[in-house]
C-alpha positions in Angstrom: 0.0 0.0 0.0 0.6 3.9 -0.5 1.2 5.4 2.7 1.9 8.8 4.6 3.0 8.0 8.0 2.5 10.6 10.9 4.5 10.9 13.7 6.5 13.2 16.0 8.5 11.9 18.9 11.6 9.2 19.5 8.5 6.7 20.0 7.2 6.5 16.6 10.6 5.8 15.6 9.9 2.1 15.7 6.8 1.8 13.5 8.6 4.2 11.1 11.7 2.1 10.7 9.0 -1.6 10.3 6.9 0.2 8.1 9.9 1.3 5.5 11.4 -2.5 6.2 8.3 -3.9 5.2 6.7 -4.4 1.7 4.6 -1.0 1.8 5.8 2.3 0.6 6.3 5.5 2.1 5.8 8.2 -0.1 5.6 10.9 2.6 5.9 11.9 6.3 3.2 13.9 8.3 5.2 15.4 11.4 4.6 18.5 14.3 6.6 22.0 13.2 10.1 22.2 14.5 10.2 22.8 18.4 12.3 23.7 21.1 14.0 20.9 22.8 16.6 20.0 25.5 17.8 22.0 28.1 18.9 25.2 26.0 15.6 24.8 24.2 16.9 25.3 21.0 14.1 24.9 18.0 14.6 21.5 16.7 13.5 19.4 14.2 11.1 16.5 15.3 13.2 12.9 15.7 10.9 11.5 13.4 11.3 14.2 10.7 15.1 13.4 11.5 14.4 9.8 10.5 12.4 10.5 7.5 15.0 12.8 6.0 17.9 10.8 6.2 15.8 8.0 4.7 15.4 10.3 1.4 11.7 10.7 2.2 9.6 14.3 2.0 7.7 15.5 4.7 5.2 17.6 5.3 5.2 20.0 8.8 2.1 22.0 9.0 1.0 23.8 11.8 -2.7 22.4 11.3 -4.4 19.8 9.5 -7.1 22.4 8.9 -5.8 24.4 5.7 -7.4 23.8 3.0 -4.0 24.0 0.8 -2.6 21.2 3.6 -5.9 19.2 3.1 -5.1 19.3 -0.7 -1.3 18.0 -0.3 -2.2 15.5 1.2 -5.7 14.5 -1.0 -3.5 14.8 -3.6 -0.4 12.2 -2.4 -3.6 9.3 -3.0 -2.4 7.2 -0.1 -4.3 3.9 0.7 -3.5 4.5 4.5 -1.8 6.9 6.9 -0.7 5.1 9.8 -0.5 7.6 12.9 2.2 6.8 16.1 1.8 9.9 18.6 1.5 12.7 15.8 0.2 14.9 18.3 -2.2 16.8 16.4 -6.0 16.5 15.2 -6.8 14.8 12.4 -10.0 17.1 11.0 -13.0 15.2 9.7 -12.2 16.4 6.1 -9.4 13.9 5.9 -10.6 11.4 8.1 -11.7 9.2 4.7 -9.3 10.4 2.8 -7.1 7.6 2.8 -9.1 4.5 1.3 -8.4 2.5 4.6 -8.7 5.7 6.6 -6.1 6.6 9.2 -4.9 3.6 11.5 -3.4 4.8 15.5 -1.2 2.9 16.9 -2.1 3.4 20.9 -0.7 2.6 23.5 -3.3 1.2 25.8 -6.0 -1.8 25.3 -8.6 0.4 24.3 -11.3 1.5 25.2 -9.2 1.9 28.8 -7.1 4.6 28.8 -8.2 7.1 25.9 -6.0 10.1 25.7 -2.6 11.9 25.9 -1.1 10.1 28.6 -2.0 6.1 28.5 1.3 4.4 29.8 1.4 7.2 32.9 -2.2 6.4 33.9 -1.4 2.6 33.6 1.7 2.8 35.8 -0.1 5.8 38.7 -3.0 3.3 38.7 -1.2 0.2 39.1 -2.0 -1.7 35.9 -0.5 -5.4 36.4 -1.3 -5.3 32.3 -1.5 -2.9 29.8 -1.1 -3.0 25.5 -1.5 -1.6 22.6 -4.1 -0.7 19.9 -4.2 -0.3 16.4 -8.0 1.5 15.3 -9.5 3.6 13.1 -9.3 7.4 13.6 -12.8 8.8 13.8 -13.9 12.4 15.3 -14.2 11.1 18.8 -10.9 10.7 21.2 -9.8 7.5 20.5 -13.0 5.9 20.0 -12.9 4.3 16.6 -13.1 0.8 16.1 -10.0 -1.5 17.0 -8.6 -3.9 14.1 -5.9 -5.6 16.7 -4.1 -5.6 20.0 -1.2 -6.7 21.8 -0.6 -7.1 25.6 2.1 -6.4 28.1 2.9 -7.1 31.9 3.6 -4.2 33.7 6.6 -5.0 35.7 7.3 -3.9 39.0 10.2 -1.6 38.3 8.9 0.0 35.1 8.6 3.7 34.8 6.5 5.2 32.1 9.5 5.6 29.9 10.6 2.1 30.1 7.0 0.8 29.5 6.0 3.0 26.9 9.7 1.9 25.0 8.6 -1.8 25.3 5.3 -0.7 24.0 6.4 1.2 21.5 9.1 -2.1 19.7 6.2 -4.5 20.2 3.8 -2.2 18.8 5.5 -1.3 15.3 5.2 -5.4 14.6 1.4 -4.7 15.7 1.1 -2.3 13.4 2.7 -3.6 10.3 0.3 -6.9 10.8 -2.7 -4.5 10.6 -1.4 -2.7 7.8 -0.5 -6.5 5.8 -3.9 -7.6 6.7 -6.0 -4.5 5.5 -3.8 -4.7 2.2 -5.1 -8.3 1.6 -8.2 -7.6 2.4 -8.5 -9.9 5.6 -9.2 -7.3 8.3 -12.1 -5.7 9.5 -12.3 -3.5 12.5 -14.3 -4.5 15.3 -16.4 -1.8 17.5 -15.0 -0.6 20.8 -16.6 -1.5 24.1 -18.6 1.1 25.8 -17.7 -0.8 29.1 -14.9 0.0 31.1 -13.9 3.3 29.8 -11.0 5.6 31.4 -9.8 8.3 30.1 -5.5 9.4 30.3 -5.4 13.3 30.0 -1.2 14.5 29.9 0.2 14.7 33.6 1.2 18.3 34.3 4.0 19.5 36.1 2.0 19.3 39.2 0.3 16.1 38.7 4.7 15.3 39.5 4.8 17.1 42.8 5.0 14.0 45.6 2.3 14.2 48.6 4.8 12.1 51.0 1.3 11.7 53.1 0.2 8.9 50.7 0.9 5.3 51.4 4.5 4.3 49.9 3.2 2.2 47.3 1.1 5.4 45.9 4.5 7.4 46.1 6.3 4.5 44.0 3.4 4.4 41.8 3.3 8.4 40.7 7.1 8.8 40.9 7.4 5.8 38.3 4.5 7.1 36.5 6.0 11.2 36.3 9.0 9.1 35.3 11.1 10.9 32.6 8.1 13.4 32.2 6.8 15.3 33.4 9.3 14.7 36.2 8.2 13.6 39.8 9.4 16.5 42.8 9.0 17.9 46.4 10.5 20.8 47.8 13.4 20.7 50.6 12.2 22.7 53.8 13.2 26.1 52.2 11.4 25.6 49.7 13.5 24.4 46.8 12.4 21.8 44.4 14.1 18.2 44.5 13.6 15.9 41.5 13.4 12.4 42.5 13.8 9.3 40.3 12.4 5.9 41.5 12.4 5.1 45.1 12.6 1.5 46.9 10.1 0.5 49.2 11.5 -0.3 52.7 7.9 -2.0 54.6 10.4 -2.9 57.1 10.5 0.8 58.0 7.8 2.2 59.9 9.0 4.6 62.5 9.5 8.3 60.0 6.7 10.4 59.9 5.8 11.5 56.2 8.0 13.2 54.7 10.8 13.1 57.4 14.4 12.4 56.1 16.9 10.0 57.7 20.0 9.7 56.2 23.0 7.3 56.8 25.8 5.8 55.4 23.7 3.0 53.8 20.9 5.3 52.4 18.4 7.9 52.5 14.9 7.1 53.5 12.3 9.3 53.5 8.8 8.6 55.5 5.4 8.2 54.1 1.7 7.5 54.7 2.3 4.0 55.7 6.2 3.1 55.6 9.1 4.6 54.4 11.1 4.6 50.9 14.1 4.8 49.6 15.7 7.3 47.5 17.6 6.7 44.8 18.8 9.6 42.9 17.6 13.5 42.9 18.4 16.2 41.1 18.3 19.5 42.8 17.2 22.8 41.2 19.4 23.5 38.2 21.6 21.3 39.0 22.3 17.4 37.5 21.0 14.0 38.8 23.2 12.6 41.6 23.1 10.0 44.4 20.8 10.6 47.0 23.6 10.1 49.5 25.9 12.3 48.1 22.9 15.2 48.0 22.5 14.5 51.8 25.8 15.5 52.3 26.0 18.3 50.7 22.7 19.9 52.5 21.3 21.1 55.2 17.4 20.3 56.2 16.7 21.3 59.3 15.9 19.8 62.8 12.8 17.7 61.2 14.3 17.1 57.9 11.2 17.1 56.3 10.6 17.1 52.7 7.5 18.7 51.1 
């Protein structure tokens, strides 16, 4: 098949590089303007536009889907499908059937849990023992369309959202290329979503990352994995400064620290919580790189409580 593929971030990468491996062609990319990026927020080009130009193929940047000389570009490429891996824009009903097998998502949930921005955050802050992905149909509603195949995945202990959402994303491109084989010979057809069960995963904001050290320790774990590399999970030292934190460990055996009260040692630094106490890994003060939790507990001073939040 004739396809435009739309993407933006390092995630899509995957289904970009199986779809040009595979027996379908590319004849264009759809990806998000260039952006700022990194920590001098210099504008950058997208990392799939990155991809897509050193593979020879043109691609197409618009601001919106909505302009009616955009619409035209891409009526006019007469692709059989677009596939669509976090694009990150709205597809406008105008070019919804544009595409003779309409626009197939790759998502990273089992639909219909988890419709939205966010899915492999929600599945890690809510404790998922297993999560998936999705390839549907793009229709008007938000992620409603029907699903033409799925894949699952454990949720492992240890995972943060970036590690789940990379095993996601490898196991995914395969998903997707099987859709895209099967709709070419004509042996797929997609089957309605259920109305049952139904969650929805808006993006986690900066202060969906802050840490409320009064929760039990297994709801601290949860949302610091979840806020894990984005949007970042934090507290504030007792003057006030923001702390980073990556992962912690649970320590059940640790009962005695009130929430949010630091004890430090040469073995560790816990910190207390609604039930027990955890154990910090690394932190990454304001402005300043990730380091040891240890070594950051040397270096500062927090008070006769050493409390944290």
């Amino acid at each position: 098949m004739r396809l435009l593929f739309a993407g933006t971030p390092t995630v899509a990468l995957p289904s970009l590089d199986a779809i040009l491996a595979s027996e379908h062609e590319v004849v264009a990319v759809l990806t998000r303007p260039d952006a700022p990026a990194g920590r001098g927020r210099r504008t950058a080009p997208s990392p799939v536009r990155v991809r897509a130009e050193e593979a020879g193929l043109p691609v197409l940047t618009p601001r919106t889907l909505r302009d009616a000389e955009v619409q035209a570009q891409i009526t006019e490429l007469g692709v059989d499908c677009a596939p669509v891996v976090a694009y990150g824009g709205l597809v406008p009903p105008a070019l919804l059937d544009v595409p003779r097998h309409g626009w197939v998502n790759l998502h990273f949930s089992l639909l219909p849990a988890w419709r939205g921005a966010a899915p492999v955050q929600h599945a890690v802050l809510h404790g998922d023992e297993v999560t998936g992905a999705t390839t549907f149909r793009l229709e008007e509603g938000l992620d409603t369309g029907p699903v033409f195949g799925t894949l699952t995945e454990t949720v492992r202990p240890l995972d943060t959202a970036g590690s789940l959402l990379d095993r996601l994303a490898h196991a995914g491109a395969g998903l997707l290329v099987a859709t895209l084989d099967a709709l070419a010979a004509g042996e797929l057809v997609a089957v309605p979503q259920s109305t049952d069960d139904v969650s929805l995963a808006p993006r986690l904001s900066t202060e969906d990352g802050r840490v409320r050290w009064e929760h039990p320790a297994l709801a601290v774990d949860r949302r610091i994995r979840a806020c894990t590399p984005a949007p970042g999970a934090w507290t504030t030292t007792p003057d006030g400064a923001r702390l980073k934190l990556g992962p912690v460990r649970l320590r059940p055996e640790v009962t005695h620290l009130g929430p949010g009260v630091v004890e430090a040692s040469k073995t560790g630094v816990l910190v207390g919580t609604g039930s027990h106490a955890v154990e910090l890994a690394e932190v990454a003060p304001a402005g300043k790189r990730a380091m040891p939790a240890a070594d950051w507990a040397r270096g500062v001073r927090l008070g006769a409580d050493g409390r944290l939040g």
